[in-house]
N, C-alpha and C positions, 0 to 999 in steps of 0.2 A: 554334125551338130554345129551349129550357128551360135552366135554367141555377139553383142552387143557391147560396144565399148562403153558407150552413153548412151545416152535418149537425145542429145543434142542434134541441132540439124546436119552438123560435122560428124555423125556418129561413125564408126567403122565396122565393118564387119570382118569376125574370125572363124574360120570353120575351124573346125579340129577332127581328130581322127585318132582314134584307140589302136597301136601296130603291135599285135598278141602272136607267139608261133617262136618267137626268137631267129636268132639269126637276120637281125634285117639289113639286107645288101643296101649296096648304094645300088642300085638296078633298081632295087624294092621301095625303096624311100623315095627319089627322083620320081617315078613314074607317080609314085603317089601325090607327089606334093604339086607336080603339075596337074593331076585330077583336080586336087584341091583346089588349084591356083585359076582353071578354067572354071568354076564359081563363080568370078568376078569377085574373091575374099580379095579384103586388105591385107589381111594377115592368116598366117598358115599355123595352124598349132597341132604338133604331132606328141603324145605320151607312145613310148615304147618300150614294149618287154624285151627285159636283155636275159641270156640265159652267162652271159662272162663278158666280166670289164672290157672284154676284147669288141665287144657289139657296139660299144660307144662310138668305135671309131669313124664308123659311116656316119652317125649323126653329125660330128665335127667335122666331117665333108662337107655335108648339105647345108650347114651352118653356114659354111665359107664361100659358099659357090651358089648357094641361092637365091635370087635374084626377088623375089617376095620379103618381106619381114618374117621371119620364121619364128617361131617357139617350137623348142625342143624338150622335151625332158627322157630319159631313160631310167623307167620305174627299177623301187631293187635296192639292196643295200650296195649291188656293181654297179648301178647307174649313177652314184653321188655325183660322179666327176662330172656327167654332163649338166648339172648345175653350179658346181664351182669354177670349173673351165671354160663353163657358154661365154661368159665375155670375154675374154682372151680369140672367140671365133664366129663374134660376133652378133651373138644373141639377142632376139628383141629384147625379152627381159628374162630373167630368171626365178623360179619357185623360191620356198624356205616354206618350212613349220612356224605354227606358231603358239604359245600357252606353254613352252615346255614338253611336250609332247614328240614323240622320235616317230619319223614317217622315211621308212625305206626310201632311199634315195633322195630324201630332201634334206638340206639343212637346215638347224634352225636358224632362225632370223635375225637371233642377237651370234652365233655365229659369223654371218656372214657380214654385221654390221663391225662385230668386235676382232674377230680371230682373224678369219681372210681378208677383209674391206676389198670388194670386190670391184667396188668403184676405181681401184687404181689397176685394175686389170686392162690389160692391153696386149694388141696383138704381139708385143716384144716381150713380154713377159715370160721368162723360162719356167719351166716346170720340174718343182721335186716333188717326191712323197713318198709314202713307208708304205713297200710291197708286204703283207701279211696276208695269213685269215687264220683269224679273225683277226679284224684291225678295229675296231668300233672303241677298243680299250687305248688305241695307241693317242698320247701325250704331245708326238710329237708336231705338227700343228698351230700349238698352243704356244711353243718354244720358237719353232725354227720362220712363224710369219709375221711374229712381233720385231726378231731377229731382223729378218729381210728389211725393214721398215726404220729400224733402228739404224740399219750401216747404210739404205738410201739402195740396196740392190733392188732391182727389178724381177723378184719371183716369186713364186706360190706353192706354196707347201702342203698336200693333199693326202688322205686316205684313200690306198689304193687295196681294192679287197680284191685279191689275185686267186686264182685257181690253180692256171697252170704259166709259169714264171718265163718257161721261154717261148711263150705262145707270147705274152705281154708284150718280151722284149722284140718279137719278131714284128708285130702290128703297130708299137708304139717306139718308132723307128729314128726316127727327125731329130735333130741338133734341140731344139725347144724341148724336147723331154733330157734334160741336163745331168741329172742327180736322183740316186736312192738312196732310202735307207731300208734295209732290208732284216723283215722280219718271221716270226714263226708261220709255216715250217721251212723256208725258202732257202736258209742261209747255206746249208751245203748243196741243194740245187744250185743256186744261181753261181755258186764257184764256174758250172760248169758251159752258164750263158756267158761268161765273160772273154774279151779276147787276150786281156791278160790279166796278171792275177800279180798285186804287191808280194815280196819273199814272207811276209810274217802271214800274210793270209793263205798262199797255198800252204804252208807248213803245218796252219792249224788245217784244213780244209773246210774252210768256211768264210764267208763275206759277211758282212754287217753294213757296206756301203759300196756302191760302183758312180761310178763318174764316166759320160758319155764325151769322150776328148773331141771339142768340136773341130780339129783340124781334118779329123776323117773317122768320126764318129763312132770309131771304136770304145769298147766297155771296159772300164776297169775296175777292179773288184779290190779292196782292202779290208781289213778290220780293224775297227777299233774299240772293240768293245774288251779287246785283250787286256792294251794297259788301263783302260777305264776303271777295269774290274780290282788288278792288281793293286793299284796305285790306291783305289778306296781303301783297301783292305790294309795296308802298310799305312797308311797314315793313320787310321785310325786305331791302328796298335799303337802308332809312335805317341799318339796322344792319350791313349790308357797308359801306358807307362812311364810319362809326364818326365821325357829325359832321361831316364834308366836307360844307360849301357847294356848292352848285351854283351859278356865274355867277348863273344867274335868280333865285337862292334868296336873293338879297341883301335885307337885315333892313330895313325903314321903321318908323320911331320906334320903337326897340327891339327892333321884335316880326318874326320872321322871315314873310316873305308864304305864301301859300298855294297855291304853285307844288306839280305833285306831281310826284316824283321821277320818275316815268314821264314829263312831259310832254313834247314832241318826241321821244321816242323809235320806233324802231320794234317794234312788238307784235304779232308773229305767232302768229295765232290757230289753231289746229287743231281742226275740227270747227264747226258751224252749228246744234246744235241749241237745247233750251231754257239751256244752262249757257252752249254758246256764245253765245246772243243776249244773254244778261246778261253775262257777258265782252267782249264788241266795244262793248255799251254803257256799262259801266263805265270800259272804257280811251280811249275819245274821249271821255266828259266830263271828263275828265284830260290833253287834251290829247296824245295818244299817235296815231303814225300806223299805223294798222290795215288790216294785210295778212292775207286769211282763205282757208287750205287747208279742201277739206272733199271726200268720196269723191263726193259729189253737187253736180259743179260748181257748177248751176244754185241752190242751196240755198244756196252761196255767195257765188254775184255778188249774189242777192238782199240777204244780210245785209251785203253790203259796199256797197251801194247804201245801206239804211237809216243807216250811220252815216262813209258820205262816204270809205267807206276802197278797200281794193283786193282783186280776187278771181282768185288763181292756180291753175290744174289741183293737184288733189291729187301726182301723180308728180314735179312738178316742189322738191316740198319738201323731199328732202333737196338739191338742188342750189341753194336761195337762199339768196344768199351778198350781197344788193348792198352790205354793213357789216358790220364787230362791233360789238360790244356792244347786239344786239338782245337783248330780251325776246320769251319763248316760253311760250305758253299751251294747255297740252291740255286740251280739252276735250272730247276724246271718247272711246269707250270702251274703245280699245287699249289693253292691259296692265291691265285690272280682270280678277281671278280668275273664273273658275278660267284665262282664259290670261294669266298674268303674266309669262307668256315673251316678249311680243310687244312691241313698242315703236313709238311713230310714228314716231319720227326718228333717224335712224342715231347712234352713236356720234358718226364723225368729224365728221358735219354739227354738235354740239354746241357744237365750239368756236368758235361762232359768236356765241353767246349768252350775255349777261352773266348771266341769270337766267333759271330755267326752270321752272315754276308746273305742275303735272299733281293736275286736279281729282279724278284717280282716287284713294281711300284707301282702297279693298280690291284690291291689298296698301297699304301705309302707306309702306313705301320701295319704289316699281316701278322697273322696271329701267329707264326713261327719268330717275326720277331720279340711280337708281343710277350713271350712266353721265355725267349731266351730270356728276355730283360728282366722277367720277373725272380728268372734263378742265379740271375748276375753274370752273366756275358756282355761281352760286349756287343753292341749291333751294328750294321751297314744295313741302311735300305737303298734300294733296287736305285731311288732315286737318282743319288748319288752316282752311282754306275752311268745310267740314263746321262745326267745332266755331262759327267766328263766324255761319254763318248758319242756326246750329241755338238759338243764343241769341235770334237774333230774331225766329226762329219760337216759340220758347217763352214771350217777351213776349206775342204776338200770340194765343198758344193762353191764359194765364193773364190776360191785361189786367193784368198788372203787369211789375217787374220779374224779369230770369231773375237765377237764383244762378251769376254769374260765374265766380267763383272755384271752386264744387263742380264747374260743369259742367266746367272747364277741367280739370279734376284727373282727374273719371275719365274724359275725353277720352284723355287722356294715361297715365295709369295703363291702362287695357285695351286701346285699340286698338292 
């Protein structure tokens, strides 16, 4: 198909071509875009079926190495990248949506003017983003490219919707893919893409971030979704109890000890995956007795094995009761949108718990917090978690310090 730039007497001509079947080699694209290109087209314009994020990558060959003006796009919600990244390799121009409306593999337009600004894309521009799937919910984005822009770094922070995570890391190889953040269900896979592993993240087994060391491009895998998680949860006891001592909490020469407010407590954990495994291990090295529900018994007793705690049938969780004033820790993916209806633990069963922490923040108040707060717990949302252990993934992604204070601001301002 032919296509007119104008009607002027300078007009240009675009053929374009629909590439359906998936899998398209650079063997496949090449030969095509010369067919194309012996047209006598100005411009070459290829849409392509990707069947995994891994298909993009010949397009960003032929992007670089084509001698025509090319348009790319790779239809799909795995194709996004090939319009957020086209300018980084060259791209005539790049698609977006527009009205609000979500089009597989496109962005919208106030996206790409407000969140990426694509315009300072360049071929030196490194690239992060958060390996998931689903990722269409993930926040981070919205955080870590206002960041980049903020400290004056050179990079771009992306929705990566992965399949399979060492195929990713295998195709998407190069010093310019920099930094992950690594999300559902990937995070104990990818322990095992990595060439080394921080001591607090094999212990848990599981990654939340890897950093591509550009001296010889090895991968390295940490967490930090441990103290993120922790650190929410102790501060915001210390501020429900407005200075109250705890018995243990007694001060030695001046200075109060370093007992955590969690410690003997019980910390019932909901969910075994990679959040949960940084959660059970966060709250036993604090000294906290850890009880873990999870829909996959067996995935449980395991986790509750690694860190000395106890593992109950999921059904059995709204009915334990062996005390008050337990802490309650979700970690799993009940009541993340689009069902925010749903909740893991009944209302009544709340009033069990002095505090109740739900890693989920899409929505930002779910109805599990909703609900503690109405029988009087205290709450953490997921936010919070997010925002601290997206700080020290952005340390990790820049080798400097993160901007505290900004990131906290539009943490809280947009989400």
């Amino acid at each position: 198909m032919a296509e007119l730039m104008s009607r002027r007497s300078n007009s240009k001509i675009i053929v374009s071509s629909y590439v359906n079947g998936g899998n398209p080699t650079e063997e496949r694209l090449c030969n095509l875009i010369i067919n194309l290109q012996s047209t006598g087209a100005d411009v070459v314009k290829l849409v392509i079926d990707v069947a995994y994020i891994t298909d993009v990558a010949p397009v960003f060959h032929m992007l670089t190495h084509t001698q025509v003006p090319l348009i790319a796009r790779a239809a799909g919600d795995r194709g996004l990248i090939s319009q957020l990244l086209g300018p980084k390799y060259g791209a005539f121009f790049i698609c977006g949506s527009l009205g609000g409306k979500s089009t597989p593999g496109l962005p919208p337009l106030t996206s790409i003017k407000e969140v990426y600004k694509l315009e300072y894309v360049n071929p030196d521009t490194r690239v992060f983003g958060v390996i998931s799937n689903p990722v269409g919910h993930s926040k981070g984005p919205l955080l870590h490219n206002p960041a980049f822009r903020h400290t004056g770094y050179n990079g771009i922070y992306v929705p990566l919707l992965v399949d399979n995570v060492k195929e990713f890391f295998r195709v998407f190889s190069c010093n310019d893919y920099a930094g992950f953040s690594v999300g559902i269900p990937h995070k104990e896979a990818a322990v095992r893409c990595c060439d080394e592993v921080d001591p607090l993240a094999k212990s848990i087994g599981a990654v939340n971030t890897i950093i591509r060391r550009p001296s010889d491009s090895k991968l390295i895998g940490y967490n930090t979704d441990c103290e993120a998680c922790v650190t929410a949860i102790e501060d915001a006891l210390r501020v429900t109890f407005q200075g109250k001592i705890f018995p243990e909490r007694k001060k030695t020469h001046g200075h109060a000890s370093n007992v955590s407010p969690i410690a003997g407590k019980l910390f019932v954990l909901v969910g075994a995956g990679g959040a949960g495994r940084a959660i059970a291990f966060g709250a036993k090295s604090r000294g906290a007795r850890v009880v873990i529900f999870n829909r996959k018994y067996e995935r449980a007793k395991a986790l509750a094995a690694a860190v000395s705690g106890e593992a109950l049938p999921y059904e059995h969780l709204n009915d334990f009761c062996p005390e008050m004033g337990m802490i309650l820790a979700n970690a799993s993916a009940v009541g993340m949108q689009p069902k925010s209806d749903q909740t893991p633990v009944s209302k009544e069963a709340l009033r069990s718990y002095e505090l109740v922490f739900d890693a989920v923040y899409t929505p930002r108040n779910t109805r599990l917090l909703q609900e503690a707060a109405e029988v009087g717990a205290t709450v953490v949302s997921g936010v919070e978690m997010f925002v601290r252990q997206a700080l020290g993934q952005f340390k990790l992604f820049t080798d400097g310090l993160a901007p505290v204070d900004f990131m906290r601001r539009i943490v809280y301002e947009q989400f």
